[in-house]
PARO-512074 format. One record per residue (C-alpha): residue number from 1; residue in three letters; chain; x, y, z. Coordinates in steps of 0.2 Angstrom, whole numbers, plus 2048, in hexadecimal, padded with zeros to 3 digits. Each point is the difference from the previous one (the first is absolute). Layout:
N
+-----+---------+--------+-----+-----+-----+
! num ! residuo ! cadena !   x !   y !   z !
+-----+---------+--------+-----+-----+-----+
! NUM !     ALA !      A !   X !   Y !   Z !
...
+-----+---------+--------+-----+-----+-----+
This chain:
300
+-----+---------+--------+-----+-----+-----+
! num ! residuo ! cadena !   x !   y !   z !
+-----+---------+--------+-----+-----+-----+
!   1 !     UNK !      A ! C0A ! 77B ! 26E !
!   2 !     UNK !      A ! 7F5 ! 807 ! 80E !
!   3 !     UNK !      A ! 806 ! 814 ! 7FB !
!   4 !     UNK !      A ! 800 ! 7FE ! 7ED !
!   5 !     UNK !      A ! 7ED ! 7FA ! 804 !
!   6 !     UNK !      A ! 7FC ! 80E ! 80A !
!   7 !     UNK !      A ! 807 ! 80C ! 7F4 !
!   8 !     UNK !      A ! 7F9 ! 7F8 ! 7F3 !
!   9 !     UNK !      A ! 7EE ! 802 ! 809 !
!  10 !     UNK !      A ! 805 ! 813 ! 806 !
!  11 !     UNK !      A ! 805 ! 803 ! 7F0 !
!  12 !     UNK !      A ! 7EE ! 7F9 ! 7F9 !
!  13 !     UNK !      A ! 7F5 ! 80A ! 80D !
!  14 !     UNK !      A ! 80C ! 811 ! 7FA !
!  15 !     UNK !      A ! 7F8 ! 7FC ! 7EC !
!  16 !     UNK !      A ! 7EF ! 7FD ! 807 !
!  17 !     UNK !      A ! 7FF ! 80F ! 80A !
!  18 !     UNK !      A ! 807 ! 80B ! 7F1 !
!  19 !     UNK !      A ! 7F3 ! 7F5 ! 7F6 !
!  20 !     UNK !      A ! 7F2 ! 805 ! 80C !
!  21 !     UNK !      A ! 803 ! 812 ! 801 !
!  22 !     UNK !      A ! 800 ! 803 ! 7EE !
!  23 !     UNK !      A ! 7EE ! 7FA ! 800 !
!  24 !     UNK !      A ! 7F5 ! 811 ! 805 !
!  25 !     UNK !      A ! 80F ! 809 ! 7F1 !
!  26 !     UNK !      A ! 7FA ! 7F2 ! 7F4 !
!  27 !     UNK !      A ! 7ED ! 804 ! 803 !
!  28 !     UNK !      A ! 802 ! 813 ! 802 !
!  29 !     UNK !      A ! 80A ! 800 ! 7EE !
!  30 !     UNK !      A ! 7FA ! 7F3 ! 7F8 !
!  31 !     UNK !      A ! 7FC ! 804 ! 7EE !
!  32 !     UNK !      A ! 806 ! 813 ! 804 !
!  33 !     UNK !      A ! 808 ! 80B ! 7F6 !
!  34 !     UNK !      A ! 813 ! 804 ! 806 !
!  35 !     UNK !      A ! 80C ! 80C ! 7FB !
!  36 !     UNK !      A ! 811 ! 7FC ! 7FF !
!  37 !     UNK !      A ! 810 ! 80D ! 7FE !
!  38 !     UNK !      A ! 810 ! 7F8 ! 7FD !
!  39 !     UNK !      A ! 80F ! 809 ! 802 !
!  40 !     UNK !      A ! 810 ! 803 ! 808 !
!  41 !     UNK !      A ! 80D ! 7F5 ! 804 !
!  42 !     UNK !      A ! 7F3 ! 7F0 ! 7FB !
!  43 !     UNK !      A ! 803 ! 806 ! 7EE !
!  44 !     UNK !      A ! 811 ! 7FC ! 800 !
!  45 !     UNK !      A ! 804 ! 7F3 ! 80A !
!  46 !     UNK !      A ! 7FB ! 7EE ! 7F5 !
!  47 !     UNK !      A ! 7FC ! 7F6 ! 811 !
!  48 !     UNK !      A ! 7F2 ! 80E ! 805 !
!  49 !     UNK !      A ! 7FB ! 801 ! 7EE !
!  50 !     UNK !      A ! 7FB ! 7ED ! 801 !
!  51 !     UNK !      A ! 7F9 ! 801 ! 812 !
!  52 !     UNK !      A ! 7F4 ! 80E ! 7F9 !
!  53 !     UNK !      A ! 7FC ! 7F8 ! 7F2 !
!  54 !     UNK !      A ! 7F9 ! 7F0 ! 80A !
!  55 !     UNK !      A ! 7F8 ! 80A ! 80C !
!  56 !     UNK !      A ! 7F7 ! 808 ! 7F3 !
!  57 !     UNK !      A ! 7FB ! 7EF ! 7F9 !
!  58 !     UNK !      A ! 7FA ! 7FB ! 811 !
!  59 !     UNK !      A ! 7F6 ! 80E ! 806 !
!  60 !     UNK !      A ! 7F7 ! 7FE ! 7ED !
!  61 !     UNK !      A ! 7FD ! 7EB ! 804 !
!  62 !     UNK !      A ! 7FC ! 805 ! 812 !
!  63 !     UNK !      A ! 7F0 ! 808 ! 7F7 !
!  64 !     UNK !      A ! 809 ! 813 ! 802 !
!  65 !     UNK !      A ! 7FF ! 80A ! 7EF !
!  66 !     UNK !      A ! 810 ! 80B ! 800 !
!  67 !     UNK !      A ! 806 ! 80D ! 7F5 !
!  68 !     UNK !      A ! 814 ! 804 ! 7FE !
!  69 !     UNK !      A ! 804 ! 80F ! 7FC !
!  70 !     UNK !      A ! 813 ! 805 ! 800 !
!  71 !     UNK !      A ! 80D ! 80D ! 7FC !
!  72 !     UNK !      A ! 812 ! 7FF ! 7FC !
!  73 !     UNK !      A ! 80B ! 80D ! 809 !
!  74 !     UNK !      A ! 80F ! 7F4 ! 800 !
!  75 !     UNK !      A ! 7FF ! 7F9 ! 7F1 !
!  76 !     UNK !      A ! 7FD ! 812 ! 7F6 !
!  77 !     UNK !      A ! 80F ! 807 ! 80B !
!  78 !     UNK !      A ! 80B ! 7F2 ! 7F9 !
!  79 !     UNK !      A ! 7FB ! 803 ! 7EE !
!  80 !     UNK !      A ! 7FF ! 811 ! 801 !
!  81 !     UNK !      A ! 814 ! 7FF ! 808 !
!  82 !     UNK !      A ! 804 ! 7F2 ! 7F1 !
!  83 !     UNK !      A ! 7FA ! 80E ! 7F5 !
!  84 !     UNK !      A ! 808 ! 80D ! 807 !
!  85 !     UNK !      A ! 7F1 ! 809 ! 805 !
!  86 !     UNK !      A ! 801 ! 807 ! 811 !
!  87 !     UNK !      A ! 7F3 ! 7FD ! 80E !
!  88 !     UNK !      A ! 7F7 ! 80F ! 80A !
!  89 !     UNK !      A ! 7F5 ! 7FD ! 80C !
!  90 !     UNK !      A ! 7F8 ! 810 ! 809 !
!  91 !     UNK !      A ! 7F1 ! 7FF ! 810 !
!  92 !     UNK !      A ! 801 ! 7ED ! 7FF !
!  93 !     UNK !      A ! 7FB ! 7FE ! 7EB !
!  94 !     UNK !      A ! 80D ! 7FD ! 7F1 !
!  95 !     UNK !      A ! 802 ! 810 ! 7F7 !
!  96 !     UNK !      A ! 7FC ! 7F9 ! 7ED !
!  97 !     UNK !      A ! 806 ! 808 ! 7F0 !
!  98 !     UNK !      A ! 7F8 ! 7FD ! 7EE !
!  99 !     UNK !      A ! 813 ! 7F5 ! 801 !
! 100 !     UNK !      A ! 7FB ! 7F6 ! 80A !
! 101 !     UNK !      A ! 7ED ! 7FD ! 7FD !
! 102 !     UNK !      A ! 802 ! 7F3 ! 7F5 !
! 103 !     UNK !      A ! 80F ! 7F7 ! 80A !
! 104 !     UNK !      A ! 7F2 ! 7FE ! 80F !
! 105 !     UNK !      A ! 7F2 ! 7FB ! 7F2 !
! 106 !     UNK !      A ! 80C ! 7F0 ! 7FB !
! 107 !     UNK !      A ! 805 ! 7FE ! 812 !
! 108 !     UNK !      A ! 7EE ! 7FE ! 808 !
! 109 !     UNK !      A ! 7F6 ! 7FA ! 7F2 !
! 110 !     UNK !      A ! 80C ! 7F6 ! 7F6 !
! 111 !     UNK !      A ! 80D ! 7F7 ! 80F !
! 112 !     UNK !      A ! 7FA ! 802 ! 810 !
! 113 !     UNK !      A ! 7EC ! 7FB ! 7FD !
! 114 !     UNK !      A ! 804 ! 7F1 ! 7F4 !
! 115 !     UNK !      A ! 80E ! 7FA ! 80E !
! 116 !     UNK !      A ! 7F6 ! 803 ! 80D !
! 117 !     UNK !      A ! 7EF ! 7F7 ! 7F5 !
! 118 !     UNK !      A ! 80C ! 7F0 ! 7FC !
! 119 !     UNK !      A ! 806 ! 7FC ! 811 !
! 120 !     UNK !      A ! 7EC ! 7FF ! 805 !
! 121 !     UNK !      A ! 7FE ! 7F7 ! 7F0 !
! 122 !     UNK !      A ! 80A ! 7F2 ! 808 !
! 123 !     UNK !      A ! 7F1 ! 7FB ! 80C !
! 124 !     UNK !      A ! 7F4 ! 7FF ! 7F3 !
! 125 !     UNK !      A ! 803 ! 804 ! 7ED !
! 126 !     UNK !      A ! 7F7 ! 80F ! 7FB !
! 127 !     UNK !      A ! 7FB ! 804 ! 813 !
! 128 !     UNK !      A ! 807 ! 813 ! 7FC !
! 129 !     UNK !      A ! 7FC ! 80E ! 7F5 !
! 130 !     UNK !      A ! 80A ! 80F ! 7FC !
! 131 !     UNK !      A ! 7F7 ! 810 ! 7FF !
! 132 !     UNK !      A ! 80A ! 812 ! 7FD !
! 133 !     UNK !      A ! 7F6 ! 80F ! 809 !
! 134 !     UNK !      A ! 7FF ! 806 ! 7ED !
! 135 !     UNK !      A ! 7F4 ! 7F2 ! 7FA !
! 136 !     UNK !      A ! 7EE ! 801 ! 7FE !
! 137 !     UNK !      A ! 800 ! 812 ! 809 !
! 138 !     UNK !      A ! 805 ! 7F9 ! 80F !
! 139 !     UNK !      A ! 809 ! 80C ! 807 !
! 140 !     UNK !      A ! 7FE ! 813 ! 7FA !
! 141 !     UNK !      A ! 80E ! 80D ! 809 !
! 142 !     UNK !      A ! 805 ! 811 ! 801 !
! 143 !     UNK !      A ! 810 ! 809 ! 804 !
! 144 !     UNK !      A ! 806 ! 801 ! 814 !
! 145 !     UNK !      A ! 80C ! 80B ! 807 !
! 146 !     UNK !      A ! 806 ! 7FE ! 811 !
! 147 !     UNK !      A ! 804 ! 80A ! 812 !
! 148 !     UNK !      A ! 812 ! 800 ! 805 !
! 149 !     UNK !      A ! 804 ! 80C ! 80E !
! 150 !     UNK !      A ! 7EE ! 80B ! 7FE !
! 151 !     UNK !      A ! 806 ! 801 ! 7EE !
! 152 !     UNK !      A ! 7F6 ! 7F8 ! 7F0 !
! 153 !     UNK !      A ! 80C ! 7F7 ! 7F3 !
! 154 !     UNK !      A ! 7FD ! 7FB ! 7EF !
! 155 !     UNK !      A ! 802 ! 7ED ! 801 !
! 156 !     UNK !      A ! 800 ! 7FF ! 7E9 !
! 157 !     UNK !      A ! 7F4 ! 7F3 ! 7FB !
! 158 !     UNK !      A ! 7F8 ! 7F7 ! 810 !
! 159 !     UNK !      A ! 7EF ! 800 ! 804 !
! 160 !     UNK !      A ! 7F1 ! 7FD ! 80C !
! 161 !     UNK !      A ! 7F2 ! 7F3 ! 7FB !
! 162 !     UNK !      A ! 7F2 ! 80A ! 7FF !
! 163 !     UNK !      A ! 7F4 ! 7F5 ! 7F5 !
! 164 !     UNK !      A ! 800 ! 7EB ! 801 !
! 165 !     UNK !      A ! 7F5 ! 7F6 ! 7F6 !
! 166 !     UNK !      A ! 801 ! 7F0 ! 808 !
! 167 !     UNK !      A ! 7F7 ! 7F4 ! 7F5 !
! 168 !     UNK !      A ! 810 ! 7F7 ! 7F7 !
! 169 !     UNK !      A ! 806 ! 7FD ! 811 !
! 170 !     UNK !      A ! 7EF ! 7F9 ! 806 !
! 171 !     UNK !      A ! 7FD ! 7F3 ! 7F1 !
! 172 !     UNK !      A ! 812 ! 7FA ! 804 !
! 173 !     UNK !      A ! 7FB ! 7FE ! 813 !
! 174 !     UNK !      A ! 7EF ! 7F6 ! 7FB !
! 175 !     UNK !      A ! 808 ! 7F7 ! 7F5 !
! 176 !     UNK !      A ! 80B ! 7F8 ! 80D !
! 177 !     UNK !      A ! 810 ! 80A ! 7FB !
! 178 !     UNK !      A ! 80D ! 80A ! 809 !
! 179 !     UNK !      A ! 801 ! 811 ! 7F8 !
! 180 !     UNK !      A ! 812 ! 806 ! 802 !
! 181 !     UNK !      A ! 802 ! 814 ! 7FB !
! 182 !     UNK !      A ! 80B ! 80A ! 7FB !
! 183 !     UNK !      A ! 800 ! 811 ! 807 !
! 184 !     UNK !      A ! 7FF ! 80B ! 7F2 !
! 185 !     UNK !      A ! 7F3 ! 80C ! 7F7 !
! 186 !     UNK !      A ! 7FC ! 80A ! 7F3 !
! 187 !     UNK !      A ! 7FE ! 813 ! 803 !
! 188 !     UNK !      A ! 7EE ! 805 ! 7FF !
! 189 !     UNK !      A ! 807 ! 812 ! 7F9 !
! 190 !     UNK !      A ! 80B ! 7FC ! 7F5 !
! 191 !     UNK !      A ! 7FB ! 7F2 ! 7F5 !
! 192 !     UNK !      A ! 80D ! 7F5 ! 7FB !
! 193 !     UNK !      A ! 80B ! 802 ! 80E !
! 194 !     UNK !      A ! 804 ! 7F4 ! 80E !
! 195 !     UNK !      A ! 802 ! 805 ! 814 !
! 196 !     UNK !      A ! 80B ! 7F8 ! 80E !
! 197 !     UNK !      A ! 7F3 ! 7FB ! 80E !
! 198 !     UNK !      A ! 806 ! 7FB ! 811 !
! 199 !     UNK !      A ! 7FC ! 7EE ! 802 !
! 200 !     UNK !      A ! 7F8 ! 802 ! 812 !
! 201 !     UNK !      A ! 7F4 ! 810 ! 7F8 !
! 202 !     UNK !      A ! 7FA ! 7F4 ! 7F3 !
! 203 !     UNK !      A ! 7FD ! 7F2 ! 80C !
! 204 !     UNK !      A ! 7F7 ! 80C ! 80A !
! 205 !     UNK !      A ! 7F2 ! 807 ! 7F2 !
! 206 !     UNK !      A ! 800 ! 7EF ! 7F9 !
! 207 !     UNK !      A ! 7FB ! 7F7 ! 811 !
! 208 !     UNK !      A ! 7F4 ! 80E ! 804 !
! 209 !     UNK !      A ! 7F7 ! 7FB ! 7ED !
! 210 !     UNK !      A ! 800 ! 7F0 ! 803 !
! 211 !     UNK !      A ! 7F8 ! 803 ! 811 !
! 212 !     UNK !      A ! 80F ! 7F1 ! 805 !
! 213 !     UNK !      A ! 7FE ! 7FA ! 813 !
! 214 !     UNK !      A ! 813 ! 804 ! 803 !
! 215 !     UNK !      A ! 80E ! 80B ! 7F9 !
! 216 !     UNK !      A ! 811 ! 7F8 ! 804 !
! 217 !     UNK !      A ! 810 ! 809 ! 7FC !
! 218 !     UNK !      A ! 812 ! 7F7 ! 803 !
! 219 !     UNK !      A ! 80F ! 80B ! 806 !
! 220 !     UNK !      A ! 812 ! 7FF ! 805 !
! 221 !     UNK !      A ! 7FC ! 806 ! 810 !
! 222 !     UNK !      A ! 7F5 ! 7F7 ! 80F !
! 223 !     UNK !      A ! 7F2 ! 80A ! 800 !
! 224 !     UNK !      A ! 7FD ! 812 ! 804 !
! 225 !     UNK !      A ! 80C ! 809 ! 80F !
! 226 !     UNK !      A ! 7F7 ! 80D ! 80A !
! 227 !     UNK !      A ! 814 ! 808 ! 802 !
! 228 !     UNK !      A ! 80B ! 7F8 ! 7F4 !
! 229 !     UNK !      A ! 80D ! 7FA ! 801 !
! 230 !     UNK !      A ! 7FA ! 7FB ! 811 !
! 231 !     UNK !      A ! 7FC ! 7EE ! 7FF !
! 232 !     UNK !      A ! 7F5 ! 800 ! 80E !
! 233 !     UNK !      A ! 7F4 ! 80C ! 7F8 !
! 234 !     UNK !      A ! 7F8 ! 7F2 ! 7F4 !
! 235 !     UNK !      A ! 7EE ! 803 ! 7FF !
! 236 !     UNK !      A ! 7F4 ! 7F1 ! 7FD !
! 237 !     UNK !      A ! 7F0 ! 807 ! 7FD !
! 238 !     UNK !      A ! 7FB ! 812 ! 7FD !
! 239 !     UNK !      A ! 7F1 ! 809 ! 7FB !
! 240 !     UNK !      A ! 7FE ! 80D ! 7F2 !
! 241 !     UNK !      A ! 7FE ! 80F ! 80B !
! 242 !     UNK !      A ! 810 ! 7FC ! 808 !
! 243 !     UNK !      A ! 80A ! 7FC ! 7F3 !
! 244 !     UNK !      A ! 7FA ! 810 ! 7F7 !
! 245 !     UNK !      A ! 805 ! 809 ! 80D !
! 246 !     UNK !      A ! 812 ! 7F6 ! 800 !
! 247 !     UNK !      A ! 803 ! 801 ! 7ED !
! 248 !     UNK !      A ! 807 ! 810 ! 7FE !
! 249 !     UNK !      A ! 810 ! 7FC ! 80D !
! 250 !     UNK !      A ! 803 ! 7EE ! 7F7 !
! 251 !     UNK !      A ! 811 ! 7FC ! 7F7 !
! 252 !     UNK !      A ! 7FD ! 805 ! 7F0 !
! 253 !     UNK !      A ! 802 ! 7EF ! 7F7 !
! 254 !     UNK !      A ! 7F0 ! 7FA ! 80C !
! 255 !     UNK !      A ! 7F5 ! 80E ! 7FB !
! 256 !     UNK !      A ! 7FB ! 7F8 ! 7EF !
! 257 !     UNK !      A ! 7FD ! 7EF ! 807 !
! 258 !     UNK !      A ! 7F7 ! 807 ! 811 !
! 259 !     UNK !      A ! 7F4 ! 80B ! 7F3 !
! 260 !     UNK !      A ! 7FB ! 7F3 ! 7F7 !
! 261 !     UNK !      A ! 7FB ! 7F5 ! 80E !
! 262 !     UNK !      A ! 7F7 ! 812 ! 808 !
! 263 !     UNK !      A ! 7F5 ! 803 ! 7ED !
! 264 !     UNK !      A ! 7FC ! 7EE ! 800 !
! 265 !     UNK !      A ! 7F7 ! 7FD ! 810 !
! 266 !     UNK !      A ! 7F8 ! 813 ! 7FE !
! 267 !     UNK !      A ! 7FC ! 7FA ! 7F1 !
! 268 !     UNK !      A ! 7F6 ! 7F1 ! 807 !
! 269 !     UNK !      A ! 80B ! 7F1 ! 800 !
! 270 !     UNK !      A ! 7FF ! 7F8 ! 811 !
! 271 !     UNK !      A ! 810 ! 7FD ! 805 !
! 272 !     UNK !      A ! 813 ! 807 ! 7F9 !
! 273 !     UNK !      A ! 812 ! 7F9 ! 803 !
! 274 !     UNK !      A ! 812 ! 802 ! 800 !
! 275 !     UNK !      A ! 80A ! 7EF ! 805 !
! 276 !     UNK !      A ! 812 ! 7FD ! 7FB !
! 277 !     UNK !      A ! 802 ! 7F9 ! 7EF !
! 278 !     UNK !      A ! 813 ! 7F8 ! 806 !
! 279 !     UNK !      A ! 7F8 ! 7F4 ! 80B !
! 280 !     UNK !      A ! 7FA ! 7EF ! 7F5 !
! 281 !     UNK !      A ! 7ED ! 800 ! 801 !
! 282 !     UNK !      A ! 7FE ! 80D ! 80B !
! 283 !     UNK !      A ! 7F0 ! 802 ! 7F4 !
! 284 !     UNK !      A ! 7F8 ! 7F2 ! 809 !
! 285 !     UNK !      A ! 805 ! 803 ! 811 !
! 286 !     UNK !      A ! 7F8 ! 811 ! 800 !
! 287 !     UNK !      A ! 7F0 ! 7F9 ! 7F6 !
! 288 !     UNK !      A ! 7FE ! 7ED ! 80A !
! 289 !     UNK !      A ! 806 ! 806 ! 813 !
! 290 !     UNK !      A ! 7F6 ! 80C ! 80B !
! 291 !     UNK !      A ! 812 ! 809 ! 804 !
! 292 !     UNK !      A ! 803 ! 803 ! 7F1 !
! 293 !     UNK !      A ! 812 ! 808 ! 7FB !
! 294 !     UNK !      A ! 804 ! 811 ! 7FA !
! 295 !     UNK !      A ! 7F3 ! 80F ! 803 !
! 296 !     UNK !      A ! 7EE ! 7FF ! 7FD !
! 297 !     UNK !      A ! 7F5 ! 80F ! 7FA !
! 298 !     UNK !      A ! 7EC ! 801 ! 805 !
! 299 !     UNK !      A ! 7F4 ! 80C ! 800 !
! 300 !     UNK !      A ! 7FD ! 80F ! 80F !
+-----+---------+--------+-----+-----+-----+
């Protein structure tokens, strides 16, 4: 009896400490704008689905005001192969045809965003609201290539943000909604037709318009390797002049997600992360704990 008490009692002084510690993160954010890019393997995956949906709910009860915005790569792959449309991916971005526009279209704004909106829906009915990057001139984009080997390739129809207008998303936020967005926009040259944006990108502009507290991007990966594959190389915290200087010699996958995170705190927002999207609530580890998990990104 005496051992079930005392780890009864260990086990109460562990919540109260994780309790405690999440108090300066409650007052530093507390009615704060965050950005939030879902993505990888937490797309797929029902059980990380849920656990991101609730911690979404929490951070918006805990007086947090987040904003979701999401991609698809998974799920356009799969519909893409079901259609028998092949997948090209060229510098770290989907290579996207006028084939295959329309299939990410349906995939982001019409599957993924309402999924993802119901499952937060669960903690409060109408608690989420989907937004596409095409509504109310959100997002306005034009066309990207990319470098591979020193050489610039035509990547079809994606694009860079290079206009937001985020007032749709702020009358969500003050209404006491969770916007969730679908990574899309319409291109500013050719009206009428729709671009590919890369999720982390679009979080990126959209968190610096906002002027959001914190961009938070999930992964497959840990955080950022100094040497991949060298596991010992994780970085936890690096500044902007330094990761400038490391981005050109990242795995190529990384360098989209490691941008954004760059643009964002250049572009004024205090604080930038990449955490692993595989671990349940890893959101709220790195937001409520001073360790934090993953790699944070601050200014020089």
């Amino acid at each position: 009896m005496g051992a079930f008490r005392k780890a009864a009692e260990l086990e109460v002084t562990t919540k109260t400490a994780v309790l405690i510690e999440s108090l300066a993160w409650l007052k530093q954010f507390n009615e704060k704008i965050m950005v939030v890019k879902f993505g990888g393997n937490a797309m797929v995956d029902e059980s990380l689905q849920r656990a991101f949906a609730e911690d979404m709910a929490y951070l918006r009860f805990a007086g947090i005001r987040p904003v979701v915005v999401h991609g698809g790569g998974p799920q356009i792959s799969a519909r893409l192969a079901e259609l028998g449309i092949q997948s090209e991916f060229r510098g770290g971005y989907r290579v996207t045809t006028s084939e295959s526009i329309e299939v990410v279209r349906d995939v982001l704004s019409g599957q993924i965003s309402r999924e993802l909106a119901g499952m937060i829906d669960k903690h409060q009915d109408g608690l989420a609201i989907t937004i596409s990057g095409e509504d109310a001139n959100l997002f306005g984009g034009r066309r990207r290539g990319a470098v591979v080997d020193g050489e610039t390739v035509d990547l079809g129809l994606v694009g860079d943000v290079v206009t937001v207008d985020p007032t749709a998303v702020l009358e969500a936020v003050n209404a006491g909604r969770i916007p969730v967005i679908a990574s899309i926009a319409p291109d500013l040259d050719q009206p009428g037709q729709s671009l590919n944006i890369n999720a982390d990108s679009a979080a990126s502009a959209l968190a610096v318009a906002l002027g959001a507290e914190k961009l938070v991007i999930l992964t497959d990966v840990a955080g950022l390797y100094r040497d991949w594959p060298d596991r010992e190389s994780l970085v936890s915290i690096i500044d902007t002049e330094e990761l400038t200087e490391l981005l050109p010699a990242l795995e190529s996958g990384m360098i989209p997600k490691m941008t954004a995170c760059l643009e964002a705190v250049v572009g004024g927002v205090a604080k930038a992360a990449i955490i692993d999207g595989r671990t349940p609530h890893s959101i709220l580890v790195e937001i409520f704990t001073h360790s934090g998990i993953g790699t944070e990104v601050v200014p020089a």
